[in-house]
C-alpha positions in Angstrom: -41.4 -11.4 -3.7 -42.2 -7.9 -4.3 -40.2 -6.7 -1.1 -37.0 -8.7 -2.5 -36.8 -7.2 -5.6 -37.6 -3.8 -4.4 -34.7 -4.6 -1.9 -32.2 -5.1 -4.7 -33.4 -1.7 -6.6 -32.1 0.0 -3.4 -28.9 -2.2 -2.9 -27.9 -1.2 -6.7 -28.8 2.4 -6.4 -27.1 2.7 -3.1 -23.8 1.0 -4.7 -23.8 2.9 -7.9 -24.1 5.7 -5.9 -21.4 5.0 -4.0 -18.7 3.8 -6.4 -19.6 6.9 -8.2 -18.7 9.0 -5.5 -15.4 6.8 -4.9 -14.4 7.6 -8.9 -14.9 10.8 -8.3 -12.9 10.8 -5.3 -9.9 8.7 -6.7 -10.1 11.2 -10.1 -9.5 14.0 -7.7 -6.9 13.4 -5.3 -5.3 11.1 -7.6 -2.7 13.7 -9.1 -2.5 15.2 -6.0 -1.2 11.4 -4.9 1.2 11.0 -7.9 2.5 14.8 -7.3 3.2 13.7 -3.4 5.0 10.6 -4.7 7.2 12.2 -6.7 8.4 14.9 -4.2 8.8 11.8 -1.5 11.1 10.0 -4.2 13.2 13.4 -5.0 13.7 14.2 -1.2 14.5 10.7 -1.0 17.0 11.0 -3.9 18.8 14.0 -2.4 19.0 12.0 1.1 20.7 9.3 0.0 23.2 10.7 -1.8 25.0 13.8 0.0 26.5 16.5 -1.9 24.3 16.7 -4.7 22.6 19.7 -6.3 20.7 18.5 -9.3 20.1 14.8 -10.5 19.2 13.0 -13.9 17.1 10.0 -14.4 18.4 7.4 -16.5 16.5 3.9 -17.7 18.8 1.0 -18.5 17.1 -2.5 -19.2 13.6 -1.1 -17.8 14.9 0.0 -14.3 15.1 3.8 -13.4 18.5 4.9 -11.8 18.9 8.5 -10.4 22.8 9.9 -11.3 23.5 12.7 -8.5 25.4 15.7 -10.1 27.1 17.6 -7.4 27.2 21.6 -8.4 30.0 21.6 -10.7 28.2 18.6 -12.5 30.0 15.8 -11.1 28.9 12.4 -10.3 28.4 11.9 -7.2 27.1 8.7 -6.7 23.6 7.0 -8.0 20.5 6.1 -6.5 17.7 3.8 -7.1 14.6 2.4 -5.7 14.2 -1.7 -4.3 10.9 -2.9 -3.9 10.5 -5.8 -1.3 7.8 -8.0 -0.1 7.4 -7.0 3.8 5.0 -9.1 6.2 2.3 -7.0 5.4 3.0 -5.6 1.4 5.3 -3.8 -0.3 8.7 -2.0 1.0 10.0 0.4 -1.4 13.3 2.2 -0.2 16.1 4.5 -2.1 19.2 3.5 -2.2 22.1 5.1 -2.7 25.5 4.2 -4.0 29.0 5.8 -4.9 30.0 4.2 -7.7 33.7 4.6 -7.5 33.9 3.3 -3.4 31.4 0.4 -4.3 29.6 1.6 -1.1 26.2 2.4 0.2 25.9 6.2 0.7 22.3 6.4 2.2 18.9 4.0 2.3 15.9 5.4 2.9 12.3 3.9 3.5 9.7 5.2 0.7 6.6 2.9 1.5 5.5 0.2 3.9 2.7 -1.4 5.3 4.4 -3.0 8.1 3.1 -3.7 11.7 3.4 -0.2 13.5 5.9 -0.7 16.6 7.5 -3.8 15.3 7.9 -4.0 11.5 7.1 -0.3 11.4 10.3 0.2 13.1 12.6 -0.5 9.5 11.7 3.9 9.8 14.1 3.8 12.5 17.5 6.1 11.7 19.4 3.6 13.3 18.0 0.8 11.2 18.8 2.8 7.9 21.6 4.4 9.2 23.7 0.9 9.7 23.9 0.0 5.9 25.3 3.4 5.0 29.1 2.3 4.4 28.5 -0.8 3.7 30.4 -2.4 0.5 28.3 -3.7 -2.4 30.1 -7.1 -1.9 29.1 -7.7 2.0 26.0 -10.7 2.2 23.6 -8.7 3.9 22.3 -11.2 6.6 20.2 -10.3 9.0 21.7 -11.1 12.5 25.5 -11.6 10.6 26.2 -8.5 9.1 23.0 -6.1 9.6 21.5 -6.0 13.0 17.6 -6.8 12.8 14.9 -5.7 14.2 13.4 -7.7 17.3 9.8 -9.3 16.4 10.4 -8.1 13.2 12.5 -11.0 11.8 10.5 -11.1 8.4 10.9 -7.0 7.9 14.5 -7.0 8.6 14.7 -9.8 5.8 12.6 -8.0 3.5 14.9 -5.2 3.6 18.2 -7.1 3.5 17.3 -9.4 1.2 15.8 -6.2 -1.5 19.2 -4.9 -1.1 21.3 -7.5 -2.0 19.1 -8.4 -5.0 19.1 -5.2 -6.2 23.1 -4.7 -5.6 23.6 -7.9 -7.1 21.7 -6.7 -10.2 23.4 -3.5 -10.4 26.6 -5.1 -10.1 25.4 -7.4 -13.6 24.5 -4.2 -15.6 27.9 -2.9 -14.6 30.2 -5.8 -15.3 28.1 -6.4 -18.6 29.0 -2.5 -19.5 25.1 -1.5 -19.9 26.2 0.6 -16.8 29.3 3.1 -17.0 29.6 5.9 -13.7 31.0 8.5 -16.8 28.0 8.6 -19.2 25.7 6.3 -17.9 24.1 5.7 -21.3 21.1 3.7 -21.4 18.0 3.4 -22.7 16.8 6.8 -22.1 
């Protein structure tokens, strides 16, 4: 009895021990995490939408739209990020769009946790490359209008289907004027 108890003194050391050191950890490299983040999302920003020099961050109805300025501080186009649900977790990707052509400037993969050399493969230029010039109003189908990945049906869906959804919600804000491409007032 003795031996069991003493057993669980060292168990409970050994794990407050350890999620002390993991605290620690996470306190430390945390902002160095967030700082990283940020500076994927900017370079992001400036790849999906060519031309621009400077860009301004605008929330309307609790999303966060990026409006590209080009050097003599004219739109350019906007960008945003979709979050998806991937086979494995989360897709997040920037998007990009010029708001007077309706069209698709650039996407870009931010995040994934999909299998590497099959899902992994939505990294691929010519995966992102294909929905640059694409109109806000095609359907997005995998295997119709957007060439999937094979062995990677449910990833080439993820990222399809987060597009559309967040097109079609961009094109809402617009048509119910919480959107204009001149001021893009919002809820700053």
């Amino acid at each position: 009895m003795r031996e069991y108890f003493r057993l669980i003194l060292v168990l409970t050391v050994i794990s407050l021990i350890s999620g002390g050191v993991l605290a620690q950890t996470y306190k430390f490299a945390n902002p160095r995490i967030e700082e990283n983040r940020e500076k994927d999302t900017e370079r992001a920003i400036i790849e999906v939408l060519p031309g621009i020099s400077t860009f301004e961050s605008v929330a309307i109805d609790g999303q966060i739209f990026y409006k590209g300025l080009d050097d003599r501080g004219r739109d350019v186009g906007v960008a945003f990020i979709v979050e998806a649900g991937g086979f494995q977790g989360v897709i997040r990707m920037m998007v990009g769009v010029d708001m007077e052509s309706r069209q698709i400037t650039g996407m870009k993969i931010i995040e994934h946790l999909e299998t590497p050399g099959l899902g992994a493969r939505i990294n691929e230029s010519w995966f992102q490359d294909q929905f640059k010039g694409k109109s806000l109003n095609d359907k997005f189908i995998p295997g119709e209008d957007v060439d999937a990945i094979t062995g990677a049906t449910v990833s080439s869906r993820a990222v399809s289907d987060g597009l559309k959804n967040s097109i079609n919600r961009l094109l809402d804000l617009i048509n119910s004027g919480k959107f204009t491409n001149v001021d893009m007032e919002g809820d700053r």
